[in-house]
Each structure stands twice: as structure tokens, then as C-alpha cells.
CHARMM internal coordinates of N, CA and C (Angstrom, degrees):
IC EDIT
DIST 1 N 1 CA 1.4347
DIST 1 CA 1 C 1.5199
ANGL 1 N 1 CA 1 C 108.03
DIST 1 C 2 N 1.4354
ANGL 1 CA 1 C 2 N 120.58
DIHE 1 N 1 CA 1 C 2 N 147.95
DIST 2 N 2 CA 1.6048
ANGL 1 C 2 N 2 CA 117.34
DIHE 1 CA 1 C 2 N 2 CA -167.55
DIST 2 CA 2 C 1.4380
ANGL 2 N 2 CA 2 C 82.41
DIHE 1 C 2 N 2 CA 2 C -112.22
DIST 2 C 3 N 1.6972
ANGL 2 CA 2 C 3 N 95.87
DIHE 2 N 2 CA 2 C 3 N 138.70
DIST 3 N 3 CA 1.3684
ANGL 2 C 3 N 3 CA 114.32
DIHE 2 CA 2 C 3 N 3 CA 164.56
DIST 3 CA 3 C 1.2363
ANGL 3 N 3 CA 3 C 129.71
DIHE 2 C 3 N 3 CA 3 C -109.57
DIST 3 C 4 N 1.1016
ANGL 3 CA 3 C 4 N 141.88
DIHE 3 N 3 CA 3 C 4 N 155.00
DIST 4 N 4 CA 1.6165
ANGL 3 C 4 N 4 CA 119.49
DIHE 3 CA 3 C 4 N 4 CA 177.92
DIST 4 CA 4 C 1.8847
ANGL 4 N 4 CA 4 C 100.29
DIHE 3 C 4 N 4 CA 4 C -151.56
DIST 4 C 5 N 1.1464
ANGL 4 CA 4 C 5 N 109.18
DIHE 4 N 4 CA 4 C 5 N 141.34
DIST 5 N 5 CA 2.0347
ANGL 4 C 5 N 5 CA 118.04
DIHE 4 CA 4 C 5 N 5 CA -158.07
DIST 5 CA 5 C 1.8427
ANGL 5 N 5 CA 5 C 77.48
DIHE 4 C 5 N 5 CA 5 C -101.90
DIST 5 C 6 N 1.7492
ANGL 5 CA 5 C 6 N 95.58
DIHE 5 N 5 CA 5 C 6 N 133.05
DIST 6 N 6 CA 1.4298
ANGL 5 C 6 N 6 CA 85.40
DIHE 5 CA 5 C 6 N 6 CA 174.91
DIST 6 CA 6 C 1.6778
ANGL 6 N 6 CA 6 C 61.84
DIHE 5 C 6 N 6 CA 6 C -139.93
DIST 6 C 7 N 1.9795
ANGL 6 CA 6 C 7 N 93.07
DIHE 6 N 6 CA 6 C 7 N -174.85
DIST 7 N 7 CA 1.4895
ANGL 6 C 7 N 7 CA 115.57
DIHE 6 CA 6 C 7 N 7 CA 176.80
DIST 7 CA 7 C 1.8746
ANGL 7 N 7 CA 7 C 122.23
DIHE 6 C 7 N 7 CA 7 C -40.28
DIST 7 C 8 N 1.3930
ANGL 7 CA 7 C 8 N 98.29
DIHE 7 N 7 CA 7 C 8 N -32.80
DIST 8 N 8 CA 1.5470
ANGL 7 C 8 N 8 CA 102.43
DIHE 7 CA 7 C 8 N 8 CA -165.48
DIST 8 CA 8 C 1.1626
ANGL 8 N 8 CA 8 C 101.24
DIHE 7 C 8 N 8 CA 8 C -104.84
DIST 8 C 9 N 1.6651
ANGL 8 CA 8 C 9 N 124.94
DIHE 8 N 8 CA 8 C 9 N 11.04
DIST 9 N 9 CA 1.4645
ANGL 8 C 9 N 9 CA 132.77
DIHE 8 CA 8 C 9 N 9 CA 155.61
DIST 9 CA 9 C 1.5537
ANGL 9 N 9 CA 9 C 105.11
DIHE 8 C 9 N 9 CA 9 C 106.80
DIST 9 C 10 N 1.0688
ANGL 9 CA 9 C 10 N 124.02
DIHE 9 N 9 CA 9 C 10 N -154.31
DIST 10 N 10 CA 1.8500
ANGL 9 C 10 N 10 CA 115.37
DIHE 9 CA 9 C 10 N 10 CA -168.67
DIST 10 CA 10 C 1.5475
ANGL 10 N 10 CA 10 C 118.82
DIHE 9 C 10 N 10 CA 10 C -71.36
DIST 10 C 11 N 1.5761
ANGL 10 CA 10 C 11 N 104.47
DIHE 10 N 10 CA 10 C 11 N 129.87
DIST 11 N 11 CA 1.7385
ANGL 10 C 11 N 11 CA 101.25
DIHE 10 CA 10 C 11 N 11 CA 158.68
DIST 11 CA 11 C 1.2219
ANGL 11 N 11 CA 11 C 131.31
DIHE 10 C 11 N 11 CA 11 C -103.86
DIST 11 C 12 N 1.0267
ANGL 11 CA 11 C 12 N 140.22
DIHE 11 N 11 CA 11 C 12 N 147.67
DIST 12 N 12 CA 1.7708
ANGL 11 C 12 N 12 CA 119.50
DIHE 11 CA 11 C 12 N 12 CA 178.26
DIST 12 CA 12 C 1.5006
ANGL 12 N 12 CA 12 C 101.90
DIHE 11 C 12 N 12 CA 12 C -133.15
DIST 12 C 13 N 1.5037
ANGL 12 CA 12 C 13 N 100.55
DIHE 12 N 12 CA 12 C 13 N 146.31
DIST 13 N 13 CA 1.6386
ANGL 12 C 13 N 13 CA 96.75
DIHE 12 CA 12 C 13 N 13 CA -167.52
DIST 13 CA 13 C 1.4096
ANGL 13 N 13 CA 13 C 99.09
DIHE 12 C 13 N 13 CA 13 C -95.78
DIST 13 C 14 N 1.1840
ANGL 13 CA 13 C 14 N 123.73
DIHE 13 N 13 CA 13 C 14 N 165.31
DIST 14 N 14 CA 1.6661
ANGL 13 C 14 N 14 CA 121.30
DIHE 13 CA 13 C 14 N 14 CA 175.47
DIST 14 CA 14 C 1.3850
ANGL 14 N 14 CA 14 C 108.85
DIHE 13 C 14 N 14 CA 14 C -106.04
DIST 14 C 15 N 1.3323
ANGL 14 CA 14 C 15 N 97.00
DIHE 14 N 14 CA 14 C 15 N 153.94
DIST 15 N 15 CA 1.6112
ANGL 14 C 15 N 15 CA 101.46
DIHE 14 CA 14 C 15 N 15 CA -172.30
DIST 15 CA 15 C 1.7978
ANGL 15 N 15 CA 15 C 100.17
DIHE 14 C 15 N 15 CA 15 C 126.46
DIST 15 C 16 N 1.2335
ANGL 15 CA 15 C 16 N 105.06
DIHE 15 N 15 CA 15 C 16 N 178.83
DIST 16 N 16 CA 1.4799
ANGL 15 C 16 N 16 CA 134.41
DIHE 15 CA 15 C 16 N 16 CA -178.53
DIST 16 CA 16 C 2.0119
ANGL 16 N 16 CA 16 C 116.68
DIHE 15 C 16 N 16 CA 16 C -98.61
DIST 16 C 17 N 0.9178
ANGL 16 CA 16 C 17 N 118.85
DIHE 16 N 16 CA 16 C 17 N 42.59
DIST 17 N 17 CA 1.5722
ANGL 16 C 17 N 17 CA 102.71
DIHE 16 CA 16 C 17 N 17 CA -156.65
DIST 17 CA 17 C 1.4516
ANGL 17 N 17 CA 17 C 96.62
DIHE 16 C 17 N 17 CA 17 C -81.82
DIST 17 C 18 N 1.6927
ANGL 17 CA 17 C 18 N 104.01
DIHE 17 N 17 CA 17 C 18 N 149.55
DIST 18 N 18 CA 0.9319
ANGL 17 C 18 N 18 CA 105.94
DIHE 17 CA 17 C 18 N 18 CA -178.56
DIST 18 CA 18 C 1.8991
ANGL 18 N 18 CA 18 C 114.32
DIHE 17 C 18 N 18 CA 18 C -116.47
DIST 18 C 19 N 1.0643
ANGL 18 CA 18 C 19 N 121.97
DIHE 18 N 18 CA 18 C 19 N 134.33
DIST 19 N 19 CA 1.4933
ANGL 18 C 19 N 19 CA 135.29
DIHE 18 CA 18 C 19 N 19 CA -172.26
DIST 19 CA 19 C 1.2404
ANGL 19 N 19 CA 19 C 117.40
DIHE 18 C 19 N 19 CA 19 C -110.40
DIST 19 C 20 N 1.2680
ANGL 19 CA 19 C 20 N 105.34
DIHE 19 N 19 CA 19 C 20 N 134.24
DIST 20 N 20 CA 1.6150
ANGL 19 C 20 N 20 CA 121.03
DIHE 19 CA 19 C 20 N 20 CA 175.18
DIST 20 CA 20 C 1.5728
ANGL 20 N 20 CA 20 C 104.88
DIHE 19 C 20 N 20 CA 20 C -56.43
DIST 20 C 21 N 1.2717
ANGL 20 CA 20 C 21 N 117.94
DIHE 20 N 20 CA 20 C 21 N 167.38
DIST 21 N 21 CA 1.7435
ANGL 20 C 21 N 21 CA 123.18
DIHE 20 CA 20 C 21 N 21 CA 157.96
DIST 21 CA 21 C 1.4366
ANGL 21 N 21 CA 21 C 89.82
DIHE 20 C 21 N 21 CA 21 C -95.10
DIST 21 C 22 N 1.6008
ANGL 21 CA 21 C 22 N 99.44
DIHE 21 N 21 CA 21 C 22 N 124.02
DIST 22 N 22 CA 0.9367
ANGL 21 C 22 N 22 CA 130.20
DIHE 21 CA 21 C 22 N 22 CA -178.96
DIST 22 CA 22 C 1.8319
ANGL 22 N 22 CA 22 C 139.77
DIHE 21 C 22 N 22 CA 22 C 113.88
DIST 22 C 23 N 1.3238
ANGL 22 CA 22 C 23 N 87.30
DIHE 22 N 22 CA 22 C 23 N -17.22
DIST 23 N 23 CA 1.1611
ANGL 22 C 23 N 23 CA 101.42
DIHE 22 CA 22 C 23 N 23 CA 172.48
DIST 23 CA 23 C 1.5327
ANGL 23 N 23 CA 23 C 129.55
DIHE 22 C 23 N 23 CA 23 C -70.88
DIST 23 C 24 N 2.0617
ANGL 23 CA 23 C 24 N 125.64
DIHE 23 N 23 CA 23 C 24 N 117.38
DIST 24 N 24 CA 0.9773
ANGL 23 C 24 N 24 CA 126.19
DIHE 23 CA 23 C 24 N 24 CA 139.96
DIST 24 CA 24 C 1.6261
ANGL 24 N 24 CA 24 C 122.90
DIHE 23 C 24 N 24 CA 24 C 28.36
DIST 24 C 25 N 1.4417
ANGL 24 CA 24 C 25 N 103.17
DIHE 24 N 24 CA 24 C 25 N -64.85
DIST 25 N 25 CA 1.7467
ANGL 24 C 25 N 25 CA 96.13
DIHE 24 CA 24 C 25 N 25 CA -153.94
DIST 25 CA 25 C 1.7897
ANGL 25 N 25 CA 25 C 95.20
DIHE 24 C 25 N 25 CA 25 C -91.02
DIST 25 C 26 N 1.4442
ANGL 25 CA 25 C 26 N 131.90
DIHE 25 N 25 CA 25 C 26 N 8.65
DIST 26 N 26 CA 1.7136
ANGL 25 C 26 N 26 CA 142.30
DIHE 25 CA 25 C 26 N 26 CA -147.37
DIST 26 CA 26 C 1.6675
ANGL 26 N 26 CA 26 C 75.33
DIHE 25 C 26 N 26 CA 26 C -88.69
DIST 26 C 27 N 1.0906
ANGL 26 CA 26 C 27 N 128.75
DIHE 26 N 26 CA 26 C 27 N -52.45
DIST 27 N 27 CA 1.5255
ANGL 26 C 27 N 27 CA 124.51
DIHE 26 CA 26 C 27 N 27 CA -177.91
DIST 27 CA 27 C 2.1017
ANGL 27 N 27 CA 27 C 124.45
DIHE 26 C 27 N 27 CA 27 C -26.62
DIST 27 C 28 N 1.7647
ANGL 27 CA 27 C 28 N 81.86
DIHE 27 N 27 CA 27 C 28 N -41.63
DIST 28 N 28 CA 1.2249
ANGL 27 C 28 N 28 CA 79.67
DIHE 27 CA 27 C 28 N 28 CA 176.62
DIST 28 CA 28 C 1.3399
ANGL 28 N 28 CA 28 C 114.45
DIHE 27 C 28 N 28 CA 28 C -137.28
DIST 28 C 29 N 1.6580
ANGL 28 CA 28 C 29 N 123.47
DIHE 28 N 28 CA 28 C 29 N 61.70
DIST 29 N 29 CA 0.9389
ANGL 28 C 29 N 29 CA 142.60
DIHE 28 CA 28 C 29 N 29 CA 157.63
DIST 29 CA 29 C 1.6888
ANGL 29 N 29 CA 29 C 113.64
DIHE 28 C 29 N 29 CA 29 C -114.32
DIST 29 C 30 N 1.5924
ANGL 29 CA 29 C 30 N 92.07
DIHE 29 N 29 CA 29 C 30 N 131.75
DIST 30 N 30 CA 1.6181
ANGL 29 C 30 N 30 CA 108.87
DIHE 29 CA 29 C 30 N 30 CA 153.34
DIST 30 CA 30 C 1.5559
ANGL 30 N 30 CA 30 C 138.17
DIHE 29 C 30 N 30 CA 30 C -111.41
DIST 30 C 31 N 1.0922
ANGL 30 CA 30 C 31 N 104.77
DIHE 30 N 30 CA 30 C 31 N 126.56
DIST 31 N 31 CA 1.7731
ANGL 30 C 31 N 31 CA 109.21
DIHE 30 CA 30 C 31 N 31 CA -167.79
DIST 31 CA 31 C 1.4494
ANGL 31 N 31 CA 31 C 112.13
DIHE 30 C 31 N 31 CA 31 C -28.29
DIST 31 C 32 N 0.9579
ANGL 31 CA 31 C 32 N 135.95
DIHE 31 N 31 CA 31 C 32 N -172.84
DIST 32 N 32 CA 1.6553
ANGL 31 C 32 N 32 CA 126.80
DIHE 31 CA 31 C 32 N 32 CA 173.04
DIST 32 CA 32 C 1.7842
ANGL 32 N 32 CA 32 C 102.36
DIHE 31 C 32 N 32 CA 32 C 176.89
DIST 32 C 33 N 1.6963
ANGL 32 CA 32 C 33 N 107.27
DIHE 32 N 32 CA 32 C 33 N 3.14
DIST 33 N 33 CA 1.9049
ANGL 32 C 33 N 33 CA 99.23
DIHE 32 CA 32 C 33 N 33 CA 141.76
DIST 33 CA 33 C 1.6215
ANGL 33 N 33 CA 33 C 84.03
DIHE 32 C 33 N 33 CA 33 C 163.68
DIST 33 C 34 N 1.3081
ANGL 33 CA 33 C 34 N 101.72
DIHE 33 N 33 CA 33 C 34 N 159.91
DIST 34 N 34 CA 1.3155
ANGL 33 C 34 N 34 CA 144.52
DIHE 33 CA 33 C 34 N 34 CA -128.87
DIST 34 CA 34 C 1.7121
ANGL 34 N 34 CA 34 C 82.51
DIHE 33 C 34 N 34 CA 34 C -88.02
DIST 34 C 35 N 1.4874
ANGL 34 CA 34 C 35 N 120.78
DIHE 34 N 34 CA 34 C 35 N 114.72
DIST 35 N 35 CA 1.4996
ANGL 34 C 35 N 35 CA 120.85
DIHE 34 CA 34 C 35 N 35 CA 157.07
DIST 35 CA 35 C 1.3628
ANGL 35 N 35 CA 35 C 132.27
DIHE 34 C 35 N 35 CA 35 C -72.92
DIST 35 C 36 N 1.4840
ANGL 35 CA 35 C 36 N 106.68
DIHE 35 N 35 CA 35 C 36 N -53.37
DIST 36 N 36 CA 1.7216
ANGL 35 C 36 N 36 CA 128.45
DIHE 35 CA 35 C 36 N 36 CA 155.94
DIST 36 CA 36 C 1.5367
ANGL 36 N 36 CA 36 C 143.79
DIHE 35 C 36 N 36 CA 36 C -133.90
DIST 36 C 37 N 1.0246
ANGL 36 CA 36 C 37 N 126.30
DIHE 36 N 36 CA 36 C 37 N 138.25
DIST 37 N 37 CA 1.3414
ANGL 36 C 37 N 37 CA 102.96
DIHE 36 CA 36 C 37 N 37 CA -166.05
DIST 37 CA 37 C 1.7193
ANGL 37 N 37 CA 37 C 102.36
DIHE 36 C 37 N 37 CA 37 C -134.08
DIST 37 C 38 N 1.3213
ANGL 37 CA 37 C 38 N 101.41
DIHE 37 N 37 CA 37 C 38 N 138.63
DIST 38 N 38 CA 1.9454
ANGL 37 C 38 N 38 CA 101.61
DIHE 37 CA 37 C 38 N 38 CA -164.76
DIST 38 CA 38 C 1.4814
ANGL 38 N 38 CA 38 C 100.82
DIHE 37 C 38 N 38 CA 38 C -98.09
DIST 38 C 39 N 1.0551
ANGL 38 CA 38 C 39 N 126.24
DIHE 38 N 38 CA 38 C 39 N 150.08
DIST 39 N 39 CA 1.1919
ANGL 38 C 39 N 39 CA 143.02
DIHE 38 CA 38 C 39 N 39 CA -175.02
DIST 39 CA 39 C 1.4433
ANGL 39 N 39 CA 39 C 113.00
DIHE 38 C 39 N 39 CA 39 C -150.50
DIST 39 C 40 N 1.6992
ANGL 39 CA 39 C 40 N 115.68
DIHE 39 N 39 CA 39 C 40 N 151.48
DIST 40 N 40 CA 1.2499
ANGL 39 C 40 N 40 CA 133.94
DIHE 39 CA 39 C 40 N 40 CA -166.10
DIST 40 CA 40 C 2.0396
ANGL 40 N 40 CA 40 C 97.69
DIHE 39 C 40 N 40 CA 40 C 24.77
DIST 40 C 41 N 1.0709
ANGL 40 CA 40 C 41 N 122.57
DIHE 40 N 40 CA 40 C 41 N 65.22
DIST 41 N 41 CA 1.7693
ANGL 40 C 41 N 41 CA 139.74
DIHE 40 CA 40 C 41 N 41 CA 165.20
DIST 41 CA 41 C 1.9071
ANGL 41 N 41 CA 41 C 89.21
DIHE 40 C 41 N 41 CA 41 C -86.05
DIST 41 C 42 N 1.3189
ANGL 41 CA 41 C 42 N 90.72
DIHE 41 N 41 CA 41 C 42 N 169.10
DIST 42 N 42 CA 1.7590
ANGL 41 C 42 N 42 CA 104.97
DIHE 41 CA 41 C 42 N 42 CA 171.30
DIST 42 CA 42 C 1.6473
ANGL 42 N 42 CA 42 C 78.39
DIHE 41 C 42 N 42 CA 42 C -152.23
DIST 42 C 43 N 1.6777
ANGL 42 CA 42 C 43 N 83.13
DIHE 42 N 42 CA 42 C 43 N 140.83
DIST 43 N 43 CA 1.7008
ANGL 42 C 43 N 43 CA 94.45
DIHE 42 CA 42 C 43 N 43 CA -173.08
DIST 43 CA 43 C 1.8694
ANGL 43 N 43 CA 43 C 87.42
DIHE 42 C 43 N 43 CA 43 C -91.88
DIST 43 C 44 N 1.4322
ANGL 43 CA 43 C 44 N 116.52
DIHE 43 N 43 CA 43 C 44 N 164.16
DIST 44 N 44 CA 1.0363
ANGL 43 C 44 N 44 CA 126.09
DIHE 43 CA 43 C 44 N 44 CA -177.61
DIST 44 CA 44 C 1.7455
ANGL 44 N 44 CA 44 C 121.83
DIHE 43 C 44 N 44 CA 44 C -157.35
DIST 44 C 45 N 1.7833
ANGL 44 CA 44 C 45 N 109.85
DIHE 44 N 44 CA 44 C 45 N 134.91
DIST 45 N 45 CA 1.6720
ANGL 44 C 45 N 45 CA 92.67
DIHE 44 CA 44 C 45 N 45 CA -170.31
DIST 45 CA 45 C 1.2773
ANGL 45 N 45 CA 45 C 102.42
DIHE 44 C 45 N 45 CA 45 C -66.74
DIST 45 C 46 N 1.6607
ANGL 45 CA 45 C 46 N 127.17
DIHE 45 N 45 CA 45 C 46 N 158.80
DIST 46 N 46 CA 1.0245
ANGL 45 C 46 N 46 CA 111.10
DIHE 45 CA 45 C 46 N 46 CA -177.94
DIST 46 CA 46 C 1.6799
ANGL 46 N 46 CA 46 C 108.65
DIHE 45 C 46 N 46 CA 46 C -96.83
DIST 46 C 47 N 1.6406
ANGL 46 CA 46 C 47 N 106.55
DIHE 46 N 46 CA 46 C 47 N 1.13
DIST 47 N 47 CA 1.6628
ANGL 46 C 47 N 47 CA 107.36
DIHE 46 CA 46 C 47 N 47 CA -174.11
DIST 47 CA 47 C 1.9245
ANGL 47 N 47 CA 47 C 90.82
DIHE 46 C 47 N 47 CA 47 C -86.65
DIST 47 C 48 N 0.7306
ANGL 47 CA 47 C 48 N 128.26
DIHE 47 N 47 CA 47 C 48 N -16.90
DIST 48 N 48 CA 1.6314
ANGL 47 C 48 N 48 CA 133.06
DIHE 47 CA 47 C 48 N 48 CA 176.07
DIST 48 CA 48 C 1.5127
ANGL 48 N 48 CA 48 C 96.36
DIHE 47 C 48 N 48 CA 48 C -71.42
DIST 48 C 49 N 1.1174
ANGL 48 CA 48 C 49 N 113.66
DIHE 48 N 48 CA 48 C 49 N -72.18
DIST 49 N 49 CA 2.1357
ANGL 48 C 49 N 49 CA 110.46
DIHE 48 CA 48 C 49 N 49 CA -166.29
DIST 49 CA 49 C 1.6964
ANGL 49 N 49 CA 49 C 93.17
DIHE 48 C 49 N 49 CA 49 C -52.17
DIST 49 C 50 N 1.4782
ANGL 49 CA 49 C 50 N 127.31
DIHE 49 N 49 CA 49 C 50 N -37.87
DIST 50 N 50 CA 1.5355
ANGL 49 C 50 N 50 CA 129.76
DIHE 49 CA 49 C 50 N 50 CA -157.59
DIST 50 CA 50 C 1.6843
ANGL 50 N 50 CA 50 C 96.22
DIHE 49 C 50 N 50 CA 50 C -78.54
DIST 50 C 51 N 1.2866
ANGL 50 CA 50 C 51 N 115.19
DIHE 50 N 50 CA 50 C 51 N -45.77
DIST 51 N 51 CA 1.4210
ANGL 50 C 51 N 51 CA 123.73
DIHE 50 CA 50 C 51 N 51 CA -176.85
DIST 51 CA 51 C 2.3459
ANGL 51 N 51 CA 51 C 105.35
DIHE 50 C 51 N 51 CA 51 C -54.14
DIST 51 C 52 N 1.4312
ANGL 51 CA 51 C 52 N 113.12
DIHE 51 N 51 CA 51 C 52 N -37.59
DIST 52 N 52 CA 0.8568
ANGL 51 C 52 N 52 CA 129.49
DIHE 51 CA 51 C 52 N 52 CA 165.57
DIST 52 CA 52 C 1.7206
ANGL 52 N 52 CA 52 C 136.13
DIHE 51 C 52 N 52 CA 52 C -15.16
END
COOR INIT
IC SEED 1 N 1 CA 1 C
IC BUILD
């Protein structure tokens, strides 16, 4: 949900919007449901797989 702090304190718009990485407005957004979720992953250095 996007939030935004004005004079009369927080607004949030309704709806689903969706934002680039990177975008300006990411500051004042909070998640509001789950896109992906990783399971059984193995974390890995990535200069080790590159060294490879």
C-alpha cells in the first residue's frame, strides 16, 4: 500500500500499485501480500560460483 505524510498526517491510496525497483515513491510503500517466496535456496558467494 503507498503511503504518503502530508500536513494532516498519513494518506494511503487504495488499490494494488505496482513499482519499479527504484522508484522515488518505494520510500513510502508497504508490502500488502506476499509475491514470492524461496524455499529449500542454498545461499552462495557469488565470487566462488564466478571463480568457477
Amino acid at each position: 500500500m503507498l503511503y504518503k505524510r502530508t500536513l494532516r498526517g498519513w494518506l494511503h491510496h487504495s488499490g494494488e500499485p505496482w513499482l519499479p525497483y527504484g522508484d522515488s515513491r518505494l520510500d513510502g510503500m508497504l508490502a500488502s501480500k506476499l509475491i514470492m517466496e524461496l524455499r529449500d535456496v542454498t545461499i552462495v558467494d557469488v565470487r566462488e560460483v564466478m571463480a568457477q
